[in-house]
C-alpha positions in Angstrom: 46.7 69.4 53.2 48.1 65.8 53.9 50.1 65.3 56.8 51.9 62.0 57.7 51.7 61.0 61.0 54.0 58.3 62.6 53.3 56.2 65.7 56.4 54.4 67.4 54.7 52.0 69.7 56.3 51.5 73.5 55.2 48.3 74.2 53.4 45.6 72.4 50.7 45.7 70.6 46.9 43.8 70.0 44.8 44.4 66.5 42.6 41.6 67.2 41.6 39.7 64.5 37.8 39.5 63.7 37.1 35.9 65.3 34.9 36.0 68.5 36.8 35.0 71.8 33.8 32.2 72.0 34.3 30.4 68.9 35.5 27.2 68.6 38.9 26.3 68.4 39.6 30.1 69.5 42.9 28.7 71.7 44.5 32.3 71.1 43.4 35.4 69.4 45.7 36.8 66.9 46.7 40.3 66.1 46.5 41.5 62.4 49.1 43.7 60.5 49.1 46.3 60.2 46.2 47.3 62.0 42.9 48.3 60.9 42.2 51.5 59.6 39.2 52.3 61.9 41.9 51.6 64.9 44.5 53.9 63.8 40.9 56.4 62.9 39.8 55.9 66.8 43.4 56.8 68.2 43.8 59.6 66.5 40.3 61.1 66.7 40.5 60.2 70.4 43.9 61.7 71.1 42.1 65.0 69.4 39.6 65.4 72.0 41.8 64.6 74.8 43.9 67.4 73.7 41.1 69.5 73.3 39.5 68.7 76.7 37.2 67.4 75.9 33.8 66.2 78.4 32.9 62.3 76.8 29.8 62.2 78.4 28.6 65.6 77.3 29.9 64.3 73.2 28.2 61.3 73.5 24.7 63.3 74.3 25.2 66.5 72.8 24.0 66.0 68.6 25.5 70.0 67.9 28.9 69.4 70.2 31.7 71.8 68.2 34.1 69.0 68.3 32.0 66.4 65.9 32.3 69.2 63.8 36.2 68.4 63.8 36.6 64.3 64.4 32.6 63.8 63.6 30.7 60.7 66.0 30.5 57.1 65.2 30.7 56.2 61.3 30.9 59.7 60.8 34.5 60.8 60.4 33.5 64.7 59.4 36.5 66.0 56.8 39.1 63.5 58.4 40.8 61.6 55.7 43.1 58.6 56.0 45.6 57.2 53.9 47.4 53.8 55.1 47.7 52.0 57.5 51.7 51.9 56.2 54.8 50.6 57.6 57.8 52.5 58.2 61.0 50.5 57.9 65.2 51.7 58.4 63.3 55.3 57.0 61.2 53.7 54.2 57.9 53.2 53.3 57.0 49.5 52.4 53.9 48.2 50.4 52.8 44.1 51.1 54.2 42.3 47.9 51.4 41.4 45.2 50.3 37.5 45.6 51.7 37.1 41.8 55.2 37.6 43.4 57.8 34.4 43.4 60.3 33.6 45.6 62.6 31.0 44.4 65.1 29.5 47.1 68.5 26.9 46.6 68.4 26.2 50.4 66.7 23.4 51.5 67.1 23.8 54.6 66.0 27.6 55.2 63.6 28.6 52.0 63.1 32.2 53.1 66.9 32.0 51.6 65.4 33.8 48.2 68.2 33.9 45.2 65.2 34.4 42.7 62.2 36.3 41.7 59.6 35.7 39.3 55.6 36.2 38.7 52.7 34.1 38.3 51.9 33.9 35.0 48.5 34.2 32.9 47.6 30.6 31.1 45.3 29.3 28.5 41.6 29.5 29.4 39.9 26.6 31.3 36.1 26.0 32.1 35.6 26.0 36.1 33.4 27.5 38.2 33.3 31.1 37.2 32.9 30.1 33.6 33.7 28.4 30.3 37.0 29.9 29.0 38.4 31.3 32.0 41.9 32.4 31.7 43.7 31.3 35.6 47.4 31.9 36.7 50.1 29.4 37.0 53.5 28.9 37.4 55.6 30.1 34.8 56.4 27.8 32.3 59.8 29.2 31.1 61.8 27.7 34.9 59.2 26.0 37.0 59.6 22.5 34.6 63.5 22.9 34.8 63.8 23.7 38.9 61.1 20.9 39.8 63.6 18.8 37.5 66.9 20.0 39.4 64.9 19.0 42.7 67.2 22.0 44.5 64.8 25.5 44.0 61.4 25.7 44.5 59.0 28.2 44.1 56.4 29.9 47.1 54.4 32.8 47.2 55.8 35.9 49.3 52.9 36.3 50.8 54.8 37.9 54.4 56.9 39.7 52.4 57.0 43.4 51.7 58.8 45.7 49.5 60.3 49.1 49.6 58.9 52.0 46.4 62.0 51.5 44.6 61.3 47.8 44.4 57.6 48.0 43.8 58.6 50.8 40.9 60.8 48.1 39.3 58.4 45.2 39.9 55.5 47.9 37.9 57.8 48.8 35.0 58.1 44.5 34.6 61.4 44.4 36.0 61.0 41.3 38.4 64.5 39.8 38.4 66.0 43.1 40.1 63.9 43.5 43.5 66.0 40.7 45.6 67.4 44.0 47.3 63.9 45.5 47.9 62.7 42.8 49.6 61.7 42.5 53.7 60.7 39.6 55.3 58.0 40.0 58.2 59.9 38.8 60.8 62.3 41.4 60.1 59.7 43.7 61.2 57.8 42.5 64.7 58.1 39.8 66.8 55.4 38.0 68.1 54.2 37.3 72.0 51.9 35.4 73.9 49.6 36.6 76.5 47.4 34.8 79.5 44.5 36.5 80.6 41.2 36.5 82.4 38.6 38.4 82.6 37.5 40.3 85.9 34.4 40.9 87.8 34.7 44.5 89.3 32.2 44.1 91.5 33.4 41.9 93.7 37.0 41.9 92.7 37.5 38.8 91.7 38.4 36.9 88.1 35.2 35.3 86.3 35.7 31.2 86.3 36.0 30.4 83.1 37.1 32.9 81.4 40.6 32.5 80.7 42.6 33.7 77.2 45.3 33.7 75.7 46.2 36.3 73.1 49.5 37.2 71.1 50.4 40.6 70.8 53.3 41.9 68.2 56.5 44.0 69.6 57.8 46.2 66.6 61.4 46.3 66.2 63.9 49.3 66.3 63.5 50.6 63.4 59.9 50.2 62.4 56.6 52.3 62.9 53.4 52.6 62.0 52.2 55.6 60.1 49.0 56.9 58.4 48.6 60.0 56.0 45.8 62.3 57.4 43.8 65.6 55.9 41.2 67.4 57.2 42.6 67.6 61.2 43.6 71.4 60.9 46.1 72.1 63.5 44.0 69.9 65.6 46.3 66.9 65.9 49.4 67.0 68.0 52.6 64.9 69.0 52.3 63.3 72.1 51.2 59.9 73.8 48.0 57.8 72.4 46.2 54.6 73.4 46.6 52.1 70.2 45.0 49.0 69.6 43.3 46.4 71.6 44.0 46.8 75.8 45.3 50.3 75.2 48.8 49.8 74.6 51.0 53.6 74.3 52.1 54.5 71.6 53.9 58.1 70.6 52.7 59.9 67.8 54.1 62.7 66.3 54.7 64.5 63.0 57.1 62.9 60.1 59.2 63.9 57.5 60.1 60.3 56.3 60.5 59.2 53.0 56.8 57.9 51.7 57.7 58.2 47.6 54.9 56.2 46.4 55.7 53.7 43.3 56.3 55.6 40.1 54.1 54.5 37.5 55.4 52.7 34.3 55.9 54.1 30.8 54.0 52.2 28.3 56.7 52.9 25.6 59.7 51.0 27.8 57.7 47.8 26.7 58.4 46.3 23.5 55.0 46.5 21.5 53.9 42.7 20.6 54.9 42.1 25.1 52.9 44.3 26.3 49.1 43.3 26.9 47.4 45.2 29.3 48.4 46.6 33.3 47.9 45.2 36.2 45.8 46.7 39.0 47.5 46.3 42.6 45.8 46.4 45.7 47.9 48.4 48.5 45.7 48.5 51.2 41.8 46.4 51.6 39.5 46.6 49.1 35.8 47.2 50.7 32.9 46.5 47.3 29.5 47.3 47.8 26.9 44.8 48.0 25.6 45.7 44.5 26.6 42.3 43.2 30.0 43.0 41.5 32.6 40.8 40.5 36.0 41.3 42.1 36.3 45.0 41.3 33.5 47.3 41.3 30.7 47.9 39.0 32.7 45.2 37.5 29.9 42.7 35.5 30.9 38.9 33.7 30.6 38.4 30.0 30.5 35.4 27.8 30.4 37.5 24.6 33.4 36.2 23.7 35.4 32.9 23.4 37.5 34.2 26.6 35.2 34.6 30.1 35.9 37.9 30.9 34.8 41.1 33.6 33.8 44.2 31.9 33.6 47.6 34.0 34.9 51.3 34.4 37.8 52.9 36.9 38.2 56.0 37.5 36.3 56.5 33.6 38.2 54.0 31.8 37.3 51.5 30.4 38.6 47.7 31.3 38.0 44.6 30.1 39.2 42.3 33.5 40.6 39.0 32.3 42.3 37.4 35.5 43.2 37.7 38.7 45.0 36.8 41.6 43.1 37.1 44.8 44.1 35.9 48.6 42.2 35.2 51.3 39.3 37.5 52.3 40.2 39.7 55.1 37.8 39.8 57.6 37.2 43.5 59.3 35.0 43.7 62.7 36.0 46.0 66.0 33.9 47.8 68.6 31.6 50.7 68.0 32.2 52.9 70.5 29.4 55.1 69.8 26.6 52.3 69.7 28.6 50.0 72.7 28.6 47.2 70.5 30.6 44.8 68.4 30.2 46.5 64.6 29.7 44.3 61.9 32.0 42.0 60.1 33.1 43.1 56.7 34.9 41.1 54.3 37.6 42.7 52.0 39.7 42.2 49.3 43.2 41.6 50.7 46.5 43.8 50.1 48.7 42.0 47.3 45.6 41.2 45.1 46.1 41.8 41.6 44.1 42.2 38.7 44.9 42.2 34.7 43.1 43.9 32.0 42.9 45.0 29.3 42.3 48.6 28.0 42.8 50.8 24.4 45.4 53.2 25.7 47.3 51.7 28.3 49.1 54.5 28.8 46.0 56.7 29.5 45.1 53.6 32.1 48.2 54.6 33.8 47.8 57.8 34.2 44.7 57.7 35.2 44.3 54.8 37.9 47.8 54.8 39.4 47.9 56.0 42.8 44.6 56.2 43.1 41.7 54.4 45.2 38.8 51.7 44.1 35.8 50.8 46.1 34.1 51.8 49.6 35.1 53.8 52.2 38.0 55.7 50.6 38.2 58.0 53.1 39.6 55.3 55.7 42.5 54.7 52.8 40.6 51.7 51.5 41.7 50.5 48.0 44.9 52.4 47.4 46.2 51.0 43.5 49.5 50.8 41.6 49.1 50.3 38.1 51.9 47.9 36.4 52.3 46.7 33.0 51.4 43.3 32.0 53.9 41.6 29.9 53.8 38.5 27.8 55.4 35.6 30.0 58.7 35.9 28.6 59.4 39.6 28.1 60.2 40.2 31.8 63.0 42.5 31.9 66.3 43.3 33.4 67.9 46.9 34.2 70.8 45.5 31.9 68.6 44.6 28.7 67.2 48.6 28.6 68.1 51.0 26.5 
């Protein structure tokens, strides 16, 4: 059974990012969010041994310990599940916007001033370098020639922008121009904060020359938490104080009731017929593929069968034919292995707000099949959490006011 966990921090807090504190132009470390799903993984399967009383030294040694039957050792996370890393916000669950999202703005002055919401669109097929007839998105066609012509409204990607289920159910059914009121801003979420450090040499107590940093930590705001989905803990995980992120900032963790609704999925038949020509795949949380040489989605292989370059592969046992998509930049996942006392290797994944359009037989069946569901490696640390939306012909975006 799933239980959803919150953690309201007390002070700041440090994800560091994946850089090295050696490498060049490394001023000031940053700290991701929301964090990592192996950080939120350690605090919690730490704060379940320090409940249990648990002897580190005698884990670390002992291979048949009873508790790595219950929060496993190293890579091993025995039956602990994760879903997340989510945010909470004013007692809502928001998902990161999709990187197709629009955010038009008539104030010059302030641009995160959005009056308007539209999507990237799907164009004509170009040869570049992933092949001949490669279909790319672009601006849409239908306003972005008449507001670069009225010089007052143009258009950015929301890329620090999240929004709440209700707004991600609209944005999913194709209902773009109504989610204004579903929208957060990131700043309306943490603030950030910069640190000066240096490191220490214990044995003589004294700071190593050299060795100063500078770091910038986030402080949430009221109102906002961290929270993660969790199976396979028992009774084993309890409310009370845990050590969260980087320098081992407090945080309180304890049970939740809040309101996580997950997006709805879309009905197929609320699209007129000749709009509708495929879904869309949304990425909620990283996307970790296998080094099996896949494109983009997993399993995923490139054809040139036909006039349009396209990806052809299986989810969840349907089959897709992937035609575009709309990917930001890699995220880059590192960290500290606790149980080797070493740095672990860099991954790179698929960022949140990805999206990808198909095209399948039954799009309904797609639907039903994919949505709320997870793609790729490591599931089991919420990796690859999907919505499935419908893709729409460019100018069959609707309103709540044109449905029946």
């Amino acid at each position: 059974m799933s239980q959803t966990w919150e953690l309201s921090a007390i002070d700041t807090l440090f994800f560091r990012e994946s850089r090295p504190m050696e490498a060049p132009g490394s001023s000031e470390l940053n700290s991701v969010f929301p964090p990592p799903a192996r950080t939120l993984a350690g605090a919690i399967r730490s704060h379940i041994g320090e409940t249990q009383g648990v002897d580190w030294q005698a884990f670390n040694k002992d291979e048949s310990h009873e508790l790595r039957s219950i929060i496993g050792y190293g890579d091993d996370l025995a039956d602990i599940q994760l879903k997340g890393t989510w945010v909470h916000y004013k007692g809502q669950r928001l998902y990161p916007a999709p990187l197709t999202l629009l955010g038009f703005s008539d104030d010059k002055q302030d641009l995160d001033k959005i009056t308007e919401t539209q999507v990237l669109e799907i164009g004509k097929p170009y040869e570049c370098d992933l092949g001949k007839n490669v279909r790319l998105a672009q601006l849409p066609i239908n306003s972005s020639n008449q507001k670069n012509s009225e010089s007052t409204s143009r258009p950015s990607p929301l890329q620090n922008y999240w929004l709440t289920a209700d707004g991600f159910t609209r944005l999913l059914a194709g209902n773009v121009t109504t989610i204004l009121d579903s929208l957060v801003q990131q700043n309306e979420l943490f603030d950030n904060e910069h640190r000066l450090g240096i490191a220490r040499d214990n044995q003589i107590r004294s700071v190593k020359e050299g060795m100063l940093y500078q770091t910038r930590h986030i402080r949430l705001k009221q109102e906002v938490a961290l929270s993660v989905d969790v199976s396979g803990v028992g009774d084993y995980l309890q409310a009370g104080m845990v050590k969260l992120g980087g320098e081992g900032r407090m945080a309180a963790l304890s049970a939740t009731k809040i309101n996580h609704h997950f997006p709805d999925k879309p009905s197929a038949e609320s699209a007129h017929a000749d709009a509708l020509k495929g879904i869309i795949i949304y990425l909620l949380t990283p996307m970790l593929i296998a080094d099996d040489n896949s494109d983009f989605l997993p399993g995923f292989k490139q054809s040139e069968a036909e006039p349009i370059t396209h990806w052809q592969g299986e989810l969840q046992g349907i089959r897709l034919k992937l035609i575009s998509s709309v990917i930001g930049k890699v995220h880059r996942e590192g960290g500290w292995d606790v149980a080797k006392h070493k740095p672990r290797t860099v991954k790179s994944l698929l960022p949140a707000g990805s999206a990808f359009y198909c095209e399948t037989e039954d799009i309904q069946k797609a639907i039903d099949a994919l949505h709320n569901t997870q793609i790729g490696e490591e599931q089991h640390l919420g990796r690859g959490h999907i919505a499935v939306g419908l893709w729409l012909d460019a100018n069959a975006h609707i309103t709540e006011g044109q449905r029946s």
